[in-house]
N, C-alpha and C positions, 0 to 999 in steps of 0.2 A: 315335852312341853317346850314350846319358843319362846324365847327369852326376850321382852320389849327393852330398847334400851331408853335408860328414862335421862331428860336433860333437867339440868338443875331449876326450879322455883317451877317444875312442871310445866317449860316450855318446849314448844315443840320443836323437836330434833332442824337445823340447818339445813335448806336446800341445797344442792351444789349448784355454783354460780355458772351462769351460762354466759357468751357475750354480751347477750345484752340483759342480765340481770339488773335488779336496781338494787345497789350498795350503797346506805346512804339515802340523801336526797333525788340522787341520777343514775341512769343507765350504764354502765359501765363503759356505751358508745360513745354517752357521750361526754363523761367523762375524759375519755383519750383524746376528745375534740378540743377542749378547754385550753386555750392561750393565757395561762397563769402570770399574773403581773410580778410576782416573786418563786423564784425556784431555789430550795434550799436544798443541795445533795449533801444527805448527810450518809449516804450508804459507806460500810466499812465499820463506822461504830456502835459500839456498844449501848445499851440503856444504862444510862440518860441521854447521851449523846445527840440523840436524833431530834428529843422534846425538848432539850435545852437550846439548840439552834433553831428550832422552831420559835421558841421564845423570845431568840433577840432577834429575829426578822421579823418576825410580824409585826414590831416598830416602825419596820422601814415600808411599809405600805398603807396606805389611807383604807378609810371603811369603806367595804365597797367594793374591793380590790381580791384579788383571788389568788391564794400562796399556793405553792406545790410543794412540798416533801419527797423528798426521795432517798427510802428508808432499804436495808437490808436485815433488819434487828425484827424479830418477829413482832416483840410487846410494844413495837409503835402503833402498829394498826389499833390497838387501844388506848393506850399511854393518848395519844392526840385528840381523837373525838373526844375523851374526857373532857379534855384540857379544855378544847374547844368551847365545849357545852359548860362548863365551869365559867370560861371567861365571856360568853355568851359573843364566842362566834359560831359561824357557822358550818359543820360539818357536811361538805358535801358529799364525800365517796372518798370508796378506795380503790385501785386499781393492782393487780396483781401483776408482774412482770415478773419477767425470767431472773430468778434472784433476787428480785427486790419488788420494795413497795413505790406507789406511787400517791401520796393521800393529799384530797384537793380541803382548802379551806376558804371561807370567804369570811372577810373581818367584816 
């Protein structure tokens, strides 16, 4: 008998992303396309590291405006869209790079 594997609250199992998958609200193309008015590289540290300098930038830009993160720490890819949808900005994607993350927001 073949074993189905089940995902938690009986959602269905994650596609694997393709280039131009949609992550978020965008394509993953065009995501990489996006000229981010704040770049925050937090790669290297640990959680919280990444969502705590996320938090004192996104001061430094008007609404409207588009931050990039640039994460190595896996629990960012989550830890931010929370954060995001909590603070009611907006979560556009995330980008996966060799080693790190690259996750867009618009305030």
């Amino acid at each position: 008998m073949q074993r189905i594997a089940r995902c938690p609250l009986g959602q269905p199992p994650k596609k694997k992303k393709t280039n131009n998958t949609k992550i978020g609200k965008m394509t993953t193309e065009e995501l990489k396309n996006i000229k981010a008015d704040k770049i925050v590289d937090a790669r290297g540290t640990a959680c919280p590291g990444p969502l705590l300098a996320a938090k004192k930038a996104i001061g430094e830009i008007s609404k409207g405006q588009i931050m990039e993160i640039l994460s190595s720490d896996e629990g960012t890819k989550k830890d931010v869209p929370k954060w995001a949808q909590k603070k009611g900005y907006e979560y556009l994607g995330t980008v996966e790079e060799d080693g790190y993350f690259r996750i867009f927001l618009k305030k």
